[in-house]
RODO-2510 file (C-alpha; in nm, 4 decimals, decimal comma):
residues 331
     n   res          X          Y          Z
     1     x     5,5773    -4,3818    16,0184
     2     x     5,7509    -4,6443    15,8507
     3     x     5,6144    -4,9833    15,8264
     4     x     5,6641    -5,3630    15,7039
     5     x     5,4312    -5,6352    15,7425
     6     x     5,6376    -5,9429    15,7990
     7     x     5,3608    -6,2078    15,8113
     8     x     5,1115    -6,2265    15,4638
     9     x     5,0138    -6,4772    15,1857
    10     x     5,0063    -6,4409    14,8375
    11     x     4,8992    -6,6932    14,5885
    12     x     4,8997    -6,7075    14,1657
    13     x     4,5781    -6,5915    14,0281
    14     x     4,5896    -6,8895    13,7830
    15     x     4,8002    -7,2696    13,8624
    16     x     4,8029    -7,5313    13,6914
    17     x     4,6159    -7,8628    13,7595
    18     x     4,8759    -8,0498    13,9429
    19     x     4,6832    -8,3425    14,0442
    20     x     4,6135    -8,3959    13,7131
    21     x     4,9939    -8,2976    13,6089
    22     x     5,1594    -8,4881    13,8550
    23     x     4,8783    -8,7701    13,8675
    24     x     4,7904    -8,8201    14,1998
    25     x     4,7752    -8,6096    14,5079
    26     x     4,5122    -8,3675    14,7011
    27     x     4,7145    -8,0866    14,5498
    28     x     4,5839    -7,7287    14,5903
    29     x     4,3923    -7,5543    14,2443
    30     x     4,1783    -7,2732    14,2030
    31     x     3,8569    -7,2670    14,0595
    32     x     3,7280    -6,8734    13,9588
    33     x     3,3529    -6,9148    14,0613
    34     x     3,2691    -6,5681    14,0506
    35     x     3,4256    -6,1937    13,9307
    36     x     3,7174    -6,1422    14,2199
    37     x     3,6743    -6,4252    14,4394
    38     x     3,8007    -6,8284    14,3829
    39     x     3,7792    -7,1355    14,5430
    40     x     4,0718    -7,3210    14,7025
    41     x     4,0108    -7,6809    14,6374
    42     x     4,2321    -7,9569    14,7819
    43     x     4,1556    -8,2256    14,5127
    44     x     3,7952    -8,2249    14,4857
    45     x     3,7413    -8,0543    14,8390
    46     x     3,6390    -7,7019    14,9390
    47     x     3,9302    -7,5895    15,1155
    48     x     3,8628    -7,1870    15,1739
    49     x     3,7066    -6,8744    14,9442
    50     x     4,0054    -6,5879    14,8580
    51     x     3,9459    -6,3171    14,7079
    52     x     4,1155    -6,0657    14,4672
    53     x     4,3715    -5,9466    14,7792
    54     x     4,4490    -6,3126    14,7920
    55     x     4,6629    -6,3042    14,4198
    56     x     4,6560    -5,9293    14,2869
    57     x     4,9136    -5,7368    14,4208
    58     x     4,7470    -5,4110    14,3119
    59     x     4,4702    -5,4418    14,5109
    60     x     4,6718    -5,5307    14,8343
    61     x     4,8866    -5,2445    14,7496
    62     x     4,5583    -5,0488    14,7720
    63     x     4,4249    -5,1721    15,0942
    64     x     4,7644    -5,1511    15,2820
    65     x     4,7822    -4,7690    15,1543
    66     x     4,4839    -4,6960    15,3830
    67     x     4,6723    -4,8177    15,6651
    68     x     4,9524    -4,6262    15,5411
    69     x     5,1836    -4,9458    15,4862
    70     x     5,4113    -4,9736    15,2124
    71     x     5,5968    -5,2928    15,2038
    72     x     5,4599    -5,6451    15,2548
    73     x     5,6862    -5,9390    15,2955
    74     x     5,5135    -6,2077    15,0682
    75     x     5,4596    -6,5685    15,1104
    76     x     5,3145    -6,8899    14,9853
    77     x     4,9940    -7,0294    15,2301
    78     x     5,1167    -7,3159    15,4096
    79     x     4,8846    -7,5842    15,2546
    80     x     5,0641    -7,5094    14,9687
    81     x     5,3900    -7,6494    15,1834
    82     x     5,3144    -8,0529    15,0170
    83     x     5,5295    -8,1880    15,2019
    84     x     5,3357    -8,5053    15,1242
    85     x     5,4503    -8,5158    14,7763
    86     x     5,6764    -8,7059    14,5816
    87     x     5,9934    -8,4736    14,6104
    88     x     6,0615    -8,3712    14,2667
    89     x     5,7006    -8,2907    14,2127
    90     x     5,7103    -8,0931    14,5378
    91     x     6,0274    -7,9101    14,4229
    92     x     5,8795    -7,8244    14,1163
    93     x     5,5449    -7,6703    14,2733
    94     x     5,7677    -7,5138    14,4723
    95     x     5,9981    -7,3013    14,1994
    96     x     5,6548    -7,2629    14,0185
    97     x     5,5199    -7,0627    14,3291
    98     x     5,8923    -6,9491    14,4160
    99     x     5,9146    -6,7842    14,0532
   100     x     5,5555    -6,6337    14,0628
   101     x     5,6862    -6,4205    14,4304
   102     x     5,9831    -6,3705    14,2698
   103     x     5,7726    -6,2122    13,9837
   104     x     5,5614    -5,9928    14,1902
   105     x     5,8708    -5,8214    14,3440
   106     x     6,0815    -5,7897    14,0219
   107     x     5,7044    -5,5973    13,9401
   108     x     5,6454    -5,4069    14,2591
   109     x     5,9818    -5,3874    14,4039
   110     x     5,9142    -5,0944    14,6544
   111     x     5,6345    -5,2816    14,7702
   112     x     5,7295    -5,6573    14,8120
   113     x     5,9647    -5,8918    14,9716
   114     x     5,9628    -6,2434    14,9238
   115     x     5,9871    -6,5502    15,1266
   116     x     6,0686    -6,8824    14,9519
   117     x     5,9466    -7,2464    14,9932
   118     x     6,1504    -7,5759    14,9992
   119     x     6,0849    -7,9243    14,9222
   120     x     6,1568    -8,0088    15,3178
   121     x     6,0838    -8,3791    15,2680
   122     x     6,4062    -8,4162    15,0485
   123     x     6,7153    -8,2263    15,2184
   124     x     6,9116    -8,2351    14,8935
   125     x     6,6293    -8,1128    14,6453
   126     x     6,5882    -7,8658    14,9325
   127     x     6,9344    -7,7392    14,9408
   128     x     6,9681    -7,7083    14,5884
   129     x     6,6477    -7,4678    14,5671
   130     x     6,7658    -7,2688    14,8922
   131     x     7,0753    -7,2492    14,6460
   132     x     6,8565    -7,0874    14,3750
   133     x     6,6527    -6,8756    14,6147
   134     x     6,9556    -6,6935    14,6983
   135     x     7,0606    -6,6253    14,3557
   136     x     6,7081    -6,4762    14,2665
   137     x     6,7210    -6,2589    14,6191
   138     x     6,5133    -6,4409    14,8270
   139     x     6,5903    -6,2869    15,2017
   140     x     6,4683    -6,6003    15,3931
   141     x     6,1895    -6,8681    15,3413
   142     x     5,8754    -7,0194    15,4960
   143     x     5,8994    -7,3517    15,6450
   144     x     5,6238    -7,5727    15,8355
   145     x     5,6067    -7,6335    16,1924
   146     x     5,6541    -7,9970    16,1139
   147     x     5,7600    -8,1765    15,8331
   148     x     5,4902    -8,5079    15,7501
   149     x     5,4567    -8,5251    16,1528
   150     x     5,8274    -8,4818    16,1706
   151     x     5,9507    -8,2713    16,4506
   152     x     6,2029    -7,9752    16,2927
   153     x     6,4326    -8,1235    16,4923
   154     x     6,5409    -8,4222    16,3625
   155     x     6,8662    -8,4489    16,2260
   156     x     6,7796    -8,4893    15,8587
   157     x     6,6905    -8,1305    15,8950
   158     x     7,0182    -8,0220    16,0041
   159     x     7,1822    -8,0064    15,6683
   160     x     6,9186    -7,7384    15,5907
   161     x     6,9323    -7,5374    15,8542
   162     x     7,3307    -7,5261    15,8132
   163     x     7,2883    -7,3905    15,4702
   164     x     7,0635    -7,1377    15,5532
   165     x     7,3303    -7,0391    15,8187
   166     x     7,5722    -7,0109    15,5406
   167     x     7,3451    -6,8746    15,2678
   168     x     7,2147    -6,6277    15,5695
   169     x     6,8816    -6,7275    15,4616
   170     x     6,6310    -6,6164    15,7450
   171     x     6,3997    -6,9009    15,8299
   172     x     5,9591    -6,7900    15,9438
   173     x     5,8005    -7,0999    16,0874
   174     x     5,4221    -7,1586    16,0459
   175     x     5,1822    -7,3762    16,1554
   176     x     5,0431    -7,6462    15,9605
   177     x     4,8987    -7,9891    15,9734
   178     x     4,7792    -7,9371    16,3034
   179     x     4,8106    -8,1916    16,5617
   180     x     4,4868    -8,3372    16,6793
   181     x     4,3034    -8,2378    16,3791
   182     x     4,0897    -8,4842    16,3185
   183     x     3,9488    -8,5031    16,6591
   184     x     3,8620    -8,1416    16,6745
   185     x     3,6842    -8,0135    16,3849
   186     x     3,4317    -7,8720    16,5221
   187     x     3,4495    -7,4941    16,6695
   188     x     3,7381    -7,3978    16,3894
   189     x     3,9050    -7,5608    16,6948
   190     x     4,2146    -7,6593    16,4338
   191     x     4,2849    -7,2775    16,3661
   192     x     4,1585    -7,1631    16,7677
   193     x     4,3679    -7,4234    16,9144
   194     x     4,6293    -7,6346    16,7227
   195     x     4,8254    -7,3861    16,5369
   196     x     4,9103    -7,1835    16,8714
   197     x     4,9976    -7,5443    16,9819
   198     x     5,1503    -7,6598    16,6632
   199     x     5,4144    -7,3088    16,6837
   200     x     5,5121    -7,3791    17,0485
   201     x     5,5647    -7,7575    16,9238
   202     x     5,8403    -7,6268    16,6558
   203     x     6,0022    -7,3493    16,8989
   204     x     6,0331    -7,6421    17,1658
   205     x     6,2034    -7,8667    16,9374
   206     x     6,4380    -7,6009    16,7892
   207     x     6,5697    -7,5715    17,1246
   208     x     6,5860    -7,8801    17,3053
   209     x     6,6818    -8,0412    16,9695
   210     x     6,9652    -7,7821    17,0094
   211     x     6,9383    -7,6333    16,6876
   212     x     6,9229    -7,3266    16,7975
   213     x     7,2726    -7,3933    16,9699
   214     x     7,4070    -7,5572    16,6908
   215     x     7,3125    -7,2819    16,4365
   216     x     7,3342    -6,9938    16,6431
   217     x     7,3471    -6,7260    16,3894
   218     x     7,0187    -6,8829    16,1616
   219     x     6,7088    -6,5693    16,1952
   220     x     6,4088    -6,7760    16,3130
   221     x     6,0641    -6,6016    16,3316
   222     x     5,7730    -6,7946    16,4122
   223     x     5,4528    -6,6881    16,3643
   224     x     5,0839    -6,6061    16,5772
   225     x     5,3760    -6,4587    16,8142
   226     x     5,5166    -6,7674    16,9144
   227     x     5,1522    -6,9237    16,9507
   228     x     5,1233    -7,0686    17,2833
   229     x     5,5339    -7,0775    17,3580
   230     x     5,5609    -6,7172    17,5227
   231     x     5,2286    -6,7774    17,7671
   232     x     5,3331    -7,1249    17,8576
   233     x     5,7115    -7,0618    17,8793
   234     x     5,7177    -7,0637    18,2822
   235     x     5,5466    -7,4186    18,2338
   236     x     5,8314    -7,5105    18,0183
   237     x     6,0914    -7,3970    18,2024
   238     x     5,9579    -7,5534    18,5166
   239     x     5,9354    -7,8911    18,3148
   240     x     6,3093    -7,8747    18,2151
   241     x     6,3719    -7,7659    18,6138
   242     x     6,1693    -8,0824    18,7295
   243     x     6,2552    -8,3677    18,4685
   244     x     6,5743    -8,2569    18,2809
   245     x     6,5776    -8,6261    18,2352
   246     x     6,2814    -8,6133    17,9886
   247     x     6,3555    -8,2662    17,8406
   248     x     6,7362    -8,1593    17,8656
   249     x     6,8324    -8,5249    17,7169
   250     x     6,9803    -8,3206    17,3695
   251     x     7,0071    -8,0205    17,4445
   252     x     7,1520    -7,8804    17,8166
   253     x     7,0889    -7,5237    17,7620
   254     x     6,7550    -7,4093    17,9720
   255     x     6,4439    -7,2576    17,7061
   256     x     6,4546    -6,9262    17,9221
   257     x     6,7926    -6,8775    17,7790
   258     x     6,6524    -6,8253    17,4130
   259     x     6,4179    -6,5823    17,4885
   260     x     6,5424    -6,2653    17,2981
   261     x     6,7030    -6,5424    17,0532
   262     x     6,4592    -6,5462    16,8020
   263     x     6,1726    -6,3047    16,6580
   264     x     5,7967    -6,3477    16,6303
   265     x     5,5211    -6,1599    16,4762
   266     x     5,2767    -5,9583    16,6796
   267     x     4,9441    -6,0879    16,5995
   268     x     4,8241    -6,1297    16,9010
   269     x     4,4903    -5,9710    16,8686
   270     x     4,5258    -5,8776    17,2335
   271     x     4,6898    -5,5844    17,3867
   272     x     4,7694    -5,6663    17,6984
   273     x     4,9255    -6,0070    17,5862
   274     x     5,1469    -5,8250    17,3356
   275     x     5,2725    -5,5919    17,6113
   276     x     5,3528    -5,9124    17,7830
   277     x     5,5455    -6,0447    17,4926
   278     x     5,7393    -5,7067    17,4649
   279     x     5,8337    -5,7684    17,8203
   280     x     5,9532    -6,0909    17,7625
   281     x     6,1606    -6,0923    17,4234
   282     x     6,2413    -5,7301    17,4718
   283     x     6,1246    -5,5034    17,1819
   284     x     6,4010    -5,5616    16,9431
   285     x     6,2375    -5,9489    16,8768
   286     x     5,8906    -5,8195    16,8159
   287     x     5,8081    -5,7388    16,4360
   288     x     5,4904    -5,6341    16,2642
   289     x     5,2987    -5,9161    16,1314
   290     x     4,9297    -5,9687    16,0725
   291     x     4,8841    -6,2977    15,8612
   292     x     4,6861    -6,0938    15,5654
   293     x     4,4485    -6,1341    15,4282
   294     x     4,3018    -6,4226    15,6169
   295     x     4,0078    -6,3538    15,8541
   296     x     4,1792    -6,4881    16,1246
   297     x     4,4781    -6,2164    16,0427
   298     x     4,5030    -5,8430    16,1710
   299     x     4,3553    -5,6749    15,9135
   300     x     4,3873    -5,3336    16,0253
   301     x     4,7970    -5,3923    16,0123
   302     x     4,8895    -5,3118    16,3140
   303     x     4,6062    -5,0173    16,4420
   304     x     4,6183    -5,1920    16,7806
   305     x     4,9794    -5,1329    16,8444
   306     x     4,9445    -4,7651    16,7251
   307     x     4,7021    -4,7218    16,9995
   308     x     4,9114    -4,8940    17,3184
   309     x     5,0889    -4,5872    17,3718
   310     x     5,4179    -4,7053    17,3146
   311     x     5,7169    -4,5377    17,3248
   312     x     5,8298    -4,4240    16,9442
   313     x     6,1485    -4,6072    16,9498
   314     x     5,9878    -4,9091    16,9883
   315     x     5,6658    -4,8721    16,7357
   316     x     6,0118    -4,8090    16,5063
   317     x     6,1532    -5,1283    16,6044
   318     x     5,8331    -5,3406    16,6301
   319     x     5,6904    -5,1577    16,2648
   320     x     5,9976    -5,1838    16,0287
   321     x     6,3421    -5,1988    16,2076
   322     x     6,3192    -5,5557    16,3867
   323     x     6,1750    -5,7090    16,0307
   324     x     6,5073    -5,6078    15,8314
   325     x     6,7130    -5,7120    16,1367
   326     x     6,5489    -6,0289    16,1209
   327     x     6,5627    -6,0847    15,7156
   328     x     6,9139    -5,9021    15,6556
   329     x     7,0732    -5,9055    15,9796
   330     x     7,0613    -5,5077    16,0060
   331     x     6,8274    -5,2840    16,0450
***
């Protein structure tokens, strides 16, 4: 059985300083405490542990053997996004971690795909590295759910997702920044509760921003599958049925109509929620994604699925064919 996994993180073992480079900022380094593990530090604060899996993409290559995967789509972790930054020091942490993924699939090429980021707080330092991603072979990129508490769809987005559309760049959305953060520390309640909140936020605003209608032939995938968009969409709906005047004021189109539209992952955890899911977006919009190697991620890449009894066509789809659809536009 072939299979991709859509939905990981990869980081450089070693980064510069570049708080101290740039001379400001709460910028992500590592510090190598101890033999295969590191400490993610945003400025002088403990951010998370990684270990080895985290940068070496031997060892990864290793673990996802023993679920008998061969090909992981790569990507930077979202707090690496700085959005926050001043834009040419964000564009140049982003080519640093651009030419580093790059790097590992010029090394591994049967094993890795890579997903770019973009300096989204500048549209034309954004363009220009979308530009660049496409000449190194970049399929798509990774973009945040917002953008410094912007929603994705304002219109200074726009010229980005039109050159995606022409570049046929496929666009994964992940949460970040969580809204409500700092009143809900406590419980992991960020992680538990905002990002499935944070990647219905960015769906919502695709569509009744009408991006989705205006760039009806960009990929979108958004990760978590969907968060809390798919199990709240009859909610939605209903509120575009009841106040059109609040929610259809940019965008006519009703949400239900973009179901199928788009792809998202299928970590749910949950088997029963995924079969719902599959019922909803129909199995050609479901792809194999497990957020590794994060605790929170399915680390068993997919097991769960294997087990649901589903017909083979669709463990085809869901495990390899929907994720080259969704990067390439074939399958």
């Amino acid at each position: 059985m072939q299979k991709i996994d859509m939905h990981t993180h990869l980081l450089p073992e070693r980064m510069p300083d570049f708080a101290e480079k740039f001379g400001y900022g709460d910028f992500i380094h590592l510090v190598h405490h101890k033999p295969g593990f590191a400490r993610m530090m945003k400025g002088g604060v403990f951010f998370r542990e990684i270990s080895s899996n985290c940068w070496d993409p031997e060892v990864r290559i290793g673990e996802y053997l023993h679920f008998k995967t061969p090909v992981q789509v790569v990507c930077t972790v979202p707090v690496m996004f700085s959005y926050w930054a001043k834009p040419a020091d964000c564009l140049a942490l982003s080519m640093f971690l651009n030419d580093h993924l790059g790097g590992i699939v010029e090394d591994f090429p049967e094993h890795y795909i890579a997903l770019g980021t973009i300096p989204m707080q500048d549209t034309d330092l954004a363009i220009k590295e979308l530009e660049r991603l496409k000449q190194l072979g970049f399929p798509g990129i990774q973009i945040g759910s917002n953008v410094n508490r912007h929603n994705l769809s304002e219109p200074q987005f726009f010229p980005i997702y039109e050159a995606c559309e022409q570049l046929d760049l496929a666009v994964f959305v992940h949460p970040w920044e969580m809204m409500g953060e700092a009143d809900m520390r406590k419980y992991w309640l960020p992680w538990l509760v905002g990002m499935p909140a944070e990647t219905s936020r960015a769906i919502c605003s695709l569509i009744f921003g009408g991006v989705m209608e205006r760039f009806p032939k960009l990929r979108f995938c958004f990760a978590h599958a969907g968060g809390s968009f798919i199990p709240t969409i009859g909610r939605i709906q209903h509120g575009y049925d009841c106040r059109p005047d609040l929610v259809a004021v940019d965008n006519p189109v009703p949400p239900r109509h973009y179901l199928g539209k788009f792809w998202v992952d299928s970590a749910t955890h949950d088997p029963q929620l995924l079969r719902y899911i599959l019922e909803v977006m129909g199995d050609e919009r479901v792809c194999l994604g497990t957020d590794y190697p994060f605790p929170l991620g399915d680390l068993e890449i997919g097991s769960f699925i294997e087990q649901m009894d589903l017909p083979k066509v669709t463990l085809d789809r869901i495990f390899y064919k929907n994720t080259l659809e969704w990067l390439y536009g074939t399958s």
